[in-house]
C-alpha positions in Angstrom: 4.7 16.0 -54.5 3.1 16.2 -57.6 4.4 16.8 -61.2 2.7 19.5 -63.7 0.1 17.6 -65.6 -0.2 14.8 -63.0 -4.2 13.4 -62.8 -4.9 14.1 -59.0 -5.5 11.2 -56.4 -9.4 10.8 -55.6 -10.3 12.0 -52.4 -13.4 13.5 -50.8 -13.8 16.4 -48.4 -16.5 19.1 -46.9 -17.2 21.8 -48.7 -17.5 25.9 -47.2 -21.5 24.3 -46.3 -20.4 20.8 -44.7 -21.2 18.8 -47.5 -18.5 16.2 -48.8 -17.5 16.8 -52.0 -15.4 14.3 -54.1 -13.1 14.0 -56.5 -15.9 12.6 -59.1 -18.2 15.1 -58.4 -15.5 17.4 -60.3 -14.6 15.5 -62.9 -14.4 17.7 -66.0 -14.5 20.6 -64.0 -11.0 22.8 -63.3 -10.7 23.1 -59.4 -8.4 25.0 -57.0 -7.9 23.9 -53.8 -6.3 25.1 -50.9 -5.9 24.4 -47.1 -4.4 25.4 -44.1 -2.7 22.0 -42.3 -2.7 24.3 -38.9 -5.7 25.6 -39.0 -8.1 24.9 -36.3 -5.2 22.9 -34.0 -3.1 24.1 -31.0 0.2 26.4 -31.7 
């Protein structure tokens, strides 16, 4: 977990479109992100 104020790990993902989006491609920027850890998976 986390503490307030805590830079965030780099990491890299899709986007809504596919496209991987990383960590330096938002630096400087604020960002929310959110997920579902069940989504798309059995149960």
């Amino acid at each position: 977990m986390l503490e307030v104020g805590t830079v965030a790990p780099a990491f890299s993902a899709p986007d809504q479109n596919g496209i991987r989006v990383s960590s330096d491609d938002l630096a400087g920027s604020w960002v929310a992100l959110w997920w579902y850890p069940k989504a798309s998976t059995p149960g």
